[in-house]
N, C-alpha and C positions, 0 to 999 in steps of 0.2 A: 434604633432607639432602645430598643431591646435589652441588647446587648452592652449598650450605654450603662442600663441601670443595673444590669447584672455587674458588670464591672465596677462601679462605683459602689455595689453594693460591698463586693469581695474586697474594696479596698477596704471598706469601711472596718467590716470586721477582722482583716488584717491591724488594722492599726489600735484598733480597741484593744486586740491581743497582746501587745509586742511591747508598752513602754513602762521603764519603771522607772523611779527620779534617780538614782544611779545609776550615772551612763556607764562607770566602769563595768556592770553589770549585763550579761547579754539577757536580751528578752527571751519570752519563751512563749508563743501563742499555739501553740500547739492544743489542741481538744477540740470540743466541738463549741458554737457560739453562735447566740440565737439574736436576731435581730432584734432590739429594745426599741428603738428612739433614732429618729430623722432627722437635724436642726436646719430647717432650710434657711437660705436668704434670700429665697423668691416670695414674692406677694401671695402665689397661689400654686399649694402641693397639690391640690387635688383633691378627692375622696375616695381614692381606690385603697384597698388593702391589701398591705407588701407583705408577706412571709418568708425572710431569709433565712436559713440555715448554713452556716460554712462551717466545715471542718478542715483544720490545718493538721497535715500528719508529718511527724517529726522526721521523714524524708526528704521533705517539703515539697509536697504535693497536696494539693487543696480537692476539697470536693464542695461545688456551693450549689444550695437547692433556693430554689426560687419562685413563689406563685406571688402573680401580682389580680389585683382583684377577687372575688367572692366567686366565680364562676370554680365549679366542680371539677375535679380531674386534678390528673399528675403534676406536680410542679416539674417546671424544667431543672435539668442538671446539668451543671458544668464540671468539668475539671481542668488540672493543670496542676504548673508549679507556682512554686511564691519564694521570694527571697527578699530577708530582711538585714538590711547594712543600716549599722547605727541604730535609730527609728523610723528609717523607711522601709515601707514593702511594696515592694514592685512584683510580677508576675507576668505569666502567658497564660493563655488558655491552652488545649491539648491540643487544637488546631496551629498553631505558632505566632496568632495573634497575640501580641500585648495587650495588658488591659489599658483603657483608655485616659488614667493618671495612673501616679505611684503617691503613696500614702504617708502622712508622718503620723504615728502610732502612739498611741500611751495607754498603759493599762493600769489600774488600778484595782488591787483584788479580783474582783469577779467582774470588771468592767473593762471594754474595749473599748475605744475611741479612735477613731478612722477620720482624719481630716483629706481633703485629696488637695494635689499639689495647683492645682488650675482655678480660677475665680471666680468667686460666686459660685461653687459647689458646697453642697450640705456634705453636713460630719454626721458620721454614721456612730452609734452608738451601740456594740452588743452584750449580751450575758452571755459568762462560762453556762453550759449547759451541766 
């Protein structure tokens, strides 16, 4: 489950990063980008609090930090790669798992928008840092 929401997380702010309304245009989400806003379409998110951080580096290798809940201590870290065709971004982690969708993206200025490609998942929403 975990790794469910880290995943979903990294798509999110992949795709936040990556689209601009000209497609002739390649995306660039490269920086770092802090988790904003969740849009679920489930009845009930919870009350925990998510803190993601992802940074795409223009090798394309991702670094995503992640504390979920108020409880103290290090957040987990992931890495990997990412790869964005058109306005999708797909990726691994550094173990050779894929993440568990691939994302269609759009960015606007300082905002990222992460939609994942499966039903009934929430759009993840980040800010350029």
């Amino acid at each position: 489950m975990r790794k469910f929401r880290i995943l979903i997380l990294v798509a999110a702010a992949v795709l936040a990063l990556g689209c601009k309304k000209d497609k002739n245009v390649p995306l660039d989400i490269t920086g770092v980008w802090e988790l904003a806003d969740i849009q679920t379409k489930s009845v009930n998110i919870g009350a925990e609090a998510v803190e993601i951080v992802i940074t795409f580096n223009a090798d394309n290798t991702f670094s995503l930090s992640q504390k979920i809940g108020s409880e103290a201590g290090r957040p987990d870290v992931f890495t990997g790669v990412w790869q964005l065709t058109d306005r999708t971004l797909s990726g691994k982690y550094s173990d050779g798992k894929s993440w568990g969708a691939t994302y269609e993206i759009s960015v606007e200025g300082t905002v990222l928008t992460m939609t994942p490609d499966v039903s009934d998942a929430e759009t993840y929403i980040y800010h350029k840092k």
